[in-house]
C-alpha positions, -999 to 999 in steps of 0.1 A, spaced: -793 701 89 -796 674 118 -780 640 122 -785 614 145 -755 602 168 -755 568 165 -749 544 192 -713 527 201 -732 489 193 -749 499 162 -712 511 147 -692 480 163 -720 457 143 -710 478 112 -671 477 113 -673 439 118 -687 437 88 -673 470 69 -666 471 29 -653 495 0 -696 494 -2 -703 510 29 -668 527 42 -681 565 35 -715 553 54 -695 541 85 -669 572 83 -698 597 85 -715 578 117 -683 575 136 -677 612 128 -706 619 143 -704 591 174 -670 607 179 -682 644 175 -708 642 201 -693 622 223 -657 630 221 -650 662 243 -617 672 226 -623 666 193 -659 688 197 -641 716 211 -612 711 179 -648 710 156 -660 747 174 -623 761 173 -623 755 136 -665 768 134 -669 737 120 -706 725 122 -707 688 125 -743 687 111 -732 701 77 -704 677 73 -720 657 44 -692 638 32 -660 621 43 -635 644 25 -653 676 42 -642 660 83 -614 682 98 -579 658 110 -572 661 146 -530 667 146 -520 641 165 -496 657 185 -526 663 211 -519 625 220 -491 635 236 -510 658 260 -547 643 260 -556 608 271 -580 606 244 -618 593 243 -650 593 229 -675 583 254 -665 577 289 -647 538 298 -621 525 320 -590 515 296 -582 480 296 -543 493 286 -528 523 273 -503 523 241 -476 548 244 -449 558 214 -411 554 217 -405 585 211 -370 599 217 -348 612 249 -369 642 264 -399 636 243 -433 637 257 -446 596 244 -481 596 226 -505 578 246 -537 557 231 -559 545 252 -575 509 248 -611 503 256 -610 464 242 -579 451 240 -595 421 216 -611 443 193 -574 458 187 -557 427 179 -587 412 157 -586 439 138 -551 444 131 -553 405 122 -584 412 96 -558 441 84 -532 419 78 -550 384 66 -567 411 37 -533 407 20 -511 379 34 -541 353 45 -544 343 80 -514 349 107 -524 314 117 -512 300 86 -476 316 86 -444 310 113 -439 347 121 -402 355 135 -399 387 153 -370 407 157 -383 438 175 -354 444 205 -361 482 211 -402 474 214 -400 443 237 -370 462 260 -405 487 270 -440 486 282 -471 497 261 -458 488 226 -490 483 200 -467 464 173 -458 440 201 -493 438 212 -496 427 176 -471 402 162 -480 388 202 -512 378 190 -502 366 158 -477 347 168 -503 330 195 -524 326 165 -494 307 145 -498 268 142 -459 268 142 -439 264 173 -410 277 155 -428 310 157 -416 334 185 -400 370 196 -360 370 191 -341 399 215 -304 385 217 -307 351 205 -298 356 170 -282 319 164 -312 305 175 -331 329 147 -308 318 122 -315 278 135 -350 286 130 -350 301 91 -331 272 86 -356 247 99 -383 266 81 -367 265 48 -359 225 49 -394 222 57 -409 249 31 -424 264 61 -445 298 50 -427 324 65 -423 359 79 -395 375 93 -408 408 104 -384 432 126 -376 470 136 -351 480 103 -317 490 125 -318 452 142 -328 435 107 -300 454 94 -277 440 126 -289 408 117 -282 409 79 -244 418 83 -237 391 112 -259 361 95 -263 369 53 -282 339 40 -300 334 9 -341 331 24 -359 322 -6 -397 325 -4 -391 343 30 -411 372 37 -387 400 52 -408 427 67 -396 462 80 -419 480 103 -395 509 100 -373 530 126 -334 531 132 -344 547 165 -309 560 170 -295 527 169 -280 534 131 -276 556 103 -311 571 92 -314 553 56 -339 555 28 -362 532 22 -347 524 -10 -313 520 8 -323 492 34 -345 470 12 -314 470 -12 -289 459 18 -314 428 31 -323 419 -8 -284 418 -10 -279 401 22 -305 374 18 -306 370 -19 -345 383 -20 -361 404 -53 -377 425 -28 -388 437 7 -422 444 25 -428 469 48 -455 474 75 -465 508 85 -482 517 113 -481 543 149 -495 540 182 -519 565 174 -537 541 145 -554 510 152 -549 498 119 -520 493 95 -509 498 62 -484 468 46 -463 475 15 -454 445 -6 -425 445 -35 -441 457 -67 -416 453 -101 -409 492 -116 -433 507 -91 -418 526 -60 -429 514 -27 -463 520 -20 -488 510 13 -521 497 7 -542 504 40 -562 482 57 -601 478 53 -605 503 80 -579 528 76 -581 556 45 -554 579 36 -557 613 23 -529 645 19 -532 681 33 -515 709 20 -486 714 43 -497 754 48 -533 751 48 -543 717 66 -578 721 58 -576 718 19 -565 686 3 -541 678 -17 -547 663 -52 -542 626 -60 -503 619 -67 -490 656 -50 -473 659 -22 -485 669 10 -490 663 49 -506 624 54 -533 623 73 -562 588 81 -592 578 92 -591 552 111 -625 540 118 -607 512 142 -603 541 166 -641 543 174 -635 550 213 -606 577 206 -605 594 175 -606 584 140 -594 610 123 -557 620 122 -532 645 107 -500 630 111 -464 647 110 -455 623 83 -450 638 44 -461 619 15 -479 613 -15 -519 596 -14 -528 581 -49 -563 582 -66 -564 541 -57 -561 542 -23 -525 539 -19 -499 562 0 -463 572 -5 -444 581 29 -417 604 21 -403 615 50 -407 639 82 -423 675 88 -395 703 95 -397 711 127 -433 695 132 -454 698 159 -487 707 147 -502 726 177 -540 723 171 -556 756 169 -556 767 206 -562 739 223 -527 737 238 -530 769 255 -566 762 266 
């Protein structure tokens, strides 16, 4: 069998106008875009004898561990980067690094992403409390809630490092005015903010995007939402859920008697790997290693084995339970090569 690679403008035209219709379509094209014209990822492909002509289906394309964007700047075709993402990472840790061809492209899609279940950024005042991303360069969340918030027809709307009575002076002003909108912050500095300012913020949207990064106690998800729900008199908590290695996101919105799950967005598809054998899924509901395509990712690589553990249901929706022991998923040989 033969396939024809198609061409970077042909697959941009498609993702701009991708649907549920035509996802598996667009996932076998970029697959092949990315297996022809993405050195690394080819020579992953012929480490694994894996012939990218017989791949026929979606669930039959090999994930890349993403621990190889700590050591590869990675692309598919050859470009100049207009900026580079890196990870926070922790003390002594090599960052991940994603490079980005079109800076707009990123940003419009993460806003289709998020507009596919809250509506427009435009329409909401966002309120960012995200100290630990805006105290470094190369953050992709910031590069994100940035554009949103440019997008915003609020001026209350704005990025909030150490200037939490003026964060309090705005929820304030946006509840006497019935203002739509979302707080969205890192979890240990909505937690900080929680025990110095507790306020009842009905119809608030109070957003984690995760990560104590050493600041605090690690906590369970279940743990933090009920210490903001207490704290500011909300039902429930949404999350956001997203790496520098994904263009795209996944949000997670308060659903009565179900646990917490994330819907992804239009481009981004979830799937589980057995933990020992990373080439055979995981049924729908059992436990295993997440891993996405991300069809965003057209210029790097869209398909991804992460270090995260969870659970991927039969409608699309993911579980993220926690943290690999020990994880650093090596990649066949290509760390030694």
């Amino acid at each position: 069998m033969s396939f024809r690679t198609p061409r970077r403008p042909e697959l941009l035209a498609k993702l701009s106008r991708l649907d549920a219709c035509s996802w598996e379509e667009v996932a076998l094209e970029v697959f092949r875009y990315q297996a022809t014209h993405n050195a690394l990822y080819a020579r992953f492909l012929q480490l694994l004898r894996c012939s990218p002509a017989r791949i026929a289906a979606p669930d039959e394309i090999p994930f890349l561990p993403i621990s190889l964007f700590k050591h590869f700047l990675m692309k598919s075709g050859h470009w100049k980067p207009q900026e580079v993402f890196t990870s926070s990472g922790t003390t002594g840790q090599q960052p991940s690094r994603h490079a980005v061809r079109d800076r707009l492209f990123y940003r419009e899609n993460a806003r289709r992403g998020f507009a596919h279940y809250y509506g427009d950024p435009s329409q909401w005042c966002i309120l960012a409390l995200l100290p630990s991303y805006l105290e470094r360069q190369g953050s992709s969340l910031v590069a994100m809630v940035d554009y949103f918030i440019g997008l915003s027809r609020y001026a209350e709307s704005g990025f909030f490092l150490k200037s939490s009575q003026t964060l309090v002076q705005r929820l304030q002003t946006c509840l006497e005015q019935r203002t739509p909108t979302l707080l969205l912050g890192v979890s240990y500095a909505l937690l900080d903010f929680a025990e110095q300012h507790p306020m009842p913020l009905p119809g608030v949207v109070v957003m984690e995007t995760g990560g104590m990064k050493g600041r605090r106690q690690e906590l369970t998800r279940e743990t933090l939402h009920a210490l903001l729900c207490r704290a500011f008199s909300l039902e429930g908590v949404h999350s956001e859920y997203g790496m520098t290695e994904l263009f795209s996101q996944a949000y997670s919105q308060p659903r009565p008697g179900q646990s917490a799950r994330f819907w992804p967005a239009p481009t981004l598809r979830a799937a589980a790997v057995e933990v020992y054998d990373p080439l055979t899924r995981t049924a729908p509901g059992q436990t295993g290693v997440l891993c996405f395509a991300d069809l965003a990712n057209l210029d790097t690589c869209s398909f991804i084995a992460t270090e995260d553990v969870g659970r991927v249901y039969a409608d699309g929706s993911f579980e993220v339970l926690g943290r690999l022991d020990a994880a650093e998923w090596r990649g066949c040989n290509l760390m030694v090569e």
